[in-house]
C-alpha angles and dihedrals in degrees: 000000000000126000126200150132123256090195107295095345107098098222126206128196136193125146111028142126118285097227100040113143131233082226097048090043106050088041099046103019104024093034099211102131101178080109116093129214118204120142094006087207097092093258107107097042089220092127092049121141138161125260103195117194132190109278112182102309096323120057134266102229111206131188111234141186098238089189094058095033123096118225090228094065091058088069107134096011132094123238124221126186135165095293089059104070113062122093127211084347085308119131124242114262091246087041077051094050098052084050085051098051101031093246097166141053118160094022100226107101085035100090095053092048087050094053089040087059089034083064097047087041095064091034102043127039095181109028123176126232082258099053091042090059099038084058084041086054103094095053127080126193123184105191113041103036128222107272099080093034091056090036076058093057098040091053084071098070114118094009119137113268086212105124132131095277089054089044085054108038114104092054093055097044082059094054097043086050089045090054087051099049091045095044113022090160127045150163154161135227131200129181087334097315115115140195120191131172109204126207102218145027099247086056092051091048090048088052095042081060095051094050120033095174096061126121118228114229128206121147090343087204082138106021090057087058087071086053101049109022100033092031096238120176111207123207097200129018119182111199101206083184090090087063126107093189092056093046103061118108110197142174124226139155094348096316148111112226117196128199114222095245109052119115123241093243090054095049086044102088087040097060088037084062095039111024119012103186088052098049088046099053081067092067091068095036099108122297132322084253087060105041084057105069096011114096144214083236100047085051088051100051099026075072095201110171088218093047103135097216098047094072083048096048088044098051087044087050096235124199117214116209106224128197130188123178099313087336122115125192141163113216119184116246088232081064098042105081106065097169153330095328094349136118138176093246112143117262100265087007121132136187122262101171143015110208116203118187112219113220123229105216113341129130110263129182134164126197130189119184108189124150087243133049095221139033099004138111133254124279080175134344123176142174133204134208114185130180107202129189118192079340095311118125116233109166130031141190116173116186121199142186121196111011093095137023082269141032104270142177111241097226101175091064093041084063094046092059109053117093088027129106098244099226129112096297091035095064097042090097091041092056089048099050087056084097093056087056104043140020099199117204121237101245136161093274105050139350131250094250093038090056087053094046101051092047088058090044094057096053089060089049089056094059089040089055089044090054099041119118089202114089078207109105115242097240132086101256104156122077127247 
């Protein structure tokens, strides 16, 4: 059993199917069909609602992608979408705004870019134009255009967050806190598929036992993509968001340790303190909808070769933190990636932590080359760790995506590198040696030579930022 509010309407599931979608169930069981549906991948935004979970006495509101989003996963939250915001027959002040500014023609995109700036609205009283369009970001619209859509949400700024949910929040923030602590566990079960969400490790691990064939489900910002774009169909799905013991961040001997479950946009301010590079290249991981459920530890062992965190954890030489059944282990990020989609986690292992070393003083930069700014993959990205001494370099670790079938160190210019001053002349045999290391594959997205081109490129854009006067990066980074 499942417990959450639809709104107001305290819902309770049993017997449903694992992978049901928020969008598929508030559109064919909850028949509230506000709610759009358009690329069903996470990419338009036009399915977007709000999860709202208990924060100190009041709510977190969050922006989601309902089409990629499993209904289990909503158990002790309450889910608000478009028909939840009017008042006494009154629109919501940000419903009222995209009026104002003609912020809408067609109407489809318009939900999701009510419930995007729902979700500001109730985070930032006073946004910025930057922070209105990175929260903007994970919605497309083809007909309007964006101006009026983002004057809309500036408008916003300064306007009373008073509305009925305020008004309310306290007391649903108590029931939402009484469903968790009378049901910290919780599933559902359909014509002998299951979905369960565990409390602990110790019961993850125990149903990881039990069913060896599960598939462990964090953000699922990749794994919903088999559901609703290759049709499959999985027997057991295991949601690791409902664990305390996944979702700790902590710092210790010069490291960040993160727990498996914890969100990018939670992790966010904690890179941007400790590792900057790091904490910007999420900006451009995805859209705001999906860093908010998608995780450090879904990216690691999704082992995609164009995964845009696993070049950075392996310049910065990560440990993971394994468990299987009562076993602990720490395997070394260089050892973790075995093949195309594979990786050497433990059969009915699972990942606890993530632990990032922080440099001292070393030269870091992350690049990632990709044809749009915002929401897109990979063609390259790539991070550097370089140890320097009176400007030579004497320890090396480069990390790159897409340039194999897996991310991979390229170990033949690291050693071309060291003992060498790393300016423009300095770098010429390690970019060469860049063939030695990978033998890229012509896609879609890039071609062979491109790819080679553009790692050897960004060494030199590592020197030329070195060398810069200008505290400004050398990168487009501002919208139009």
């Amino acid at each position: 059993m499942i417990r959450f509010l639809l709104n107001e309407q305290d819902v309770t599931l049993e017997s449903c199917a694992p992978d049901l979608s928020v969008l598929d169930y508030l559109r064919t069981i909850a028949v509230q069909r506000g709610t759009k549906e358009g690329c069903a991948s996470g990419d338009c935004g036009a399915c977007t609602v709000v999860v709202a979970e208990p924060s100190g006495d009041g709510l977190s509101y969050t922006s989601v992608n309902s089409c990629i989003t499993f209904v289990g996963t909503l158990h002790g939250k309450q889910l608000l979408t478009v028909e939840h915001l009017e008042a006494d027959g009154r629109l919501h002040p940000v419903q009222q705004a995209m009026v104002d500014f003609h912020g809408s023609q067609c109407g489809f995109c318009t939900p999701g870019f009510i419930m995007s700036m729902f979700a500001l609205y109730k985070r930032d009283r006073q946004p910025t134009r930057a922070e209105v369009e990175r929260s903007l970001s994970g919605n497309l619209c083809r007909c309007t255009g964006y101006r009026p859509i983002i004057d809309a949400a500036l408008s916003l700024a300064g306007a009373s967050v008073e509305d009925q949910h305020a008004l309310r929040e306290e007391a649903v923030s108590t029931r939402l806190k009484k469903i968790r602590a009378d049901h910290p566990s919780g599933s559902l079960e359909c014509g002998g598929r299951r979905f369960f969400l565990p409390a602990t490790c110790d019961e993850l691990a125990a149903l990881l036992q039990a069913y060896p064939q599960a598939q462990l489900l964090a953000g699922g910002t990749d794994l919903a993509l088999s559901v609703t774009q290759q049709l499959k169909q999985p027997a057991v799905l295991i949601y690791t968001g409902g664990i305390a013991e996944l979702s700790i961040i902590e710092e210790r001997n010069n490291c960040l340790l993160v727990g498996a479950a914890v969100s990018y946009t939670r992790l966010e301010s904690a890179l941007k303190q400790h590792l900057p590079a790091f904490g910007h290249l999420l900006d451009r991981l995805g859209s705001l909808q999906v860093r908010n459920q998608g995780t450090l530890a879904g990216n690691l062992a999704n082992a995609s070769p164009i995964g845009d965190t696993p070049p950075v954890l392996l310049a910065l030489d990560a440990k993971l933190h394994i468990r299987s059944g009562n076993h602990c282990e720490v395997i070394g990020i260089d050892d973790f990636f075995t093949g195309y989609r594979q990786t050497a986690l433990p059969a009915n292992g699972f990942i606890e932590q993530i632990q990032i070393p922080v440099p001292d003083d070393n030269l870091f930069k992350v690049y990632k080359v990709s044809k749009r700014f915002d929401d897109d993959i990979s063609a390259v990205c790539a991070a550097f760790n370089i140890t320097l001494s009176e400007g030579v370099v004497t320890a090396a670790r480069l990390g790159f995506g897409g340039m194999a079938a897996t991310p991979a160190r390229a170990l033949n210019a690291e050693q071309a590198l060291i003992g060498r001053p790393f300016d423009e002349q300095g770098i010429l045999a390690a970019q060469d040696a860049l063939e030695r290391d990978f033998s890229p594959i012509d896609d879609v997205r890039a071609s062979a030579g491109y790819r080679l081109e553009v790692a050897r490129n960004l060494l030199l854009r590592a020197v030329l930022e070195q060398d810069q006067l200008s505290d400004e990066p050398l990168e487009v980074a501002h919208y139009a």
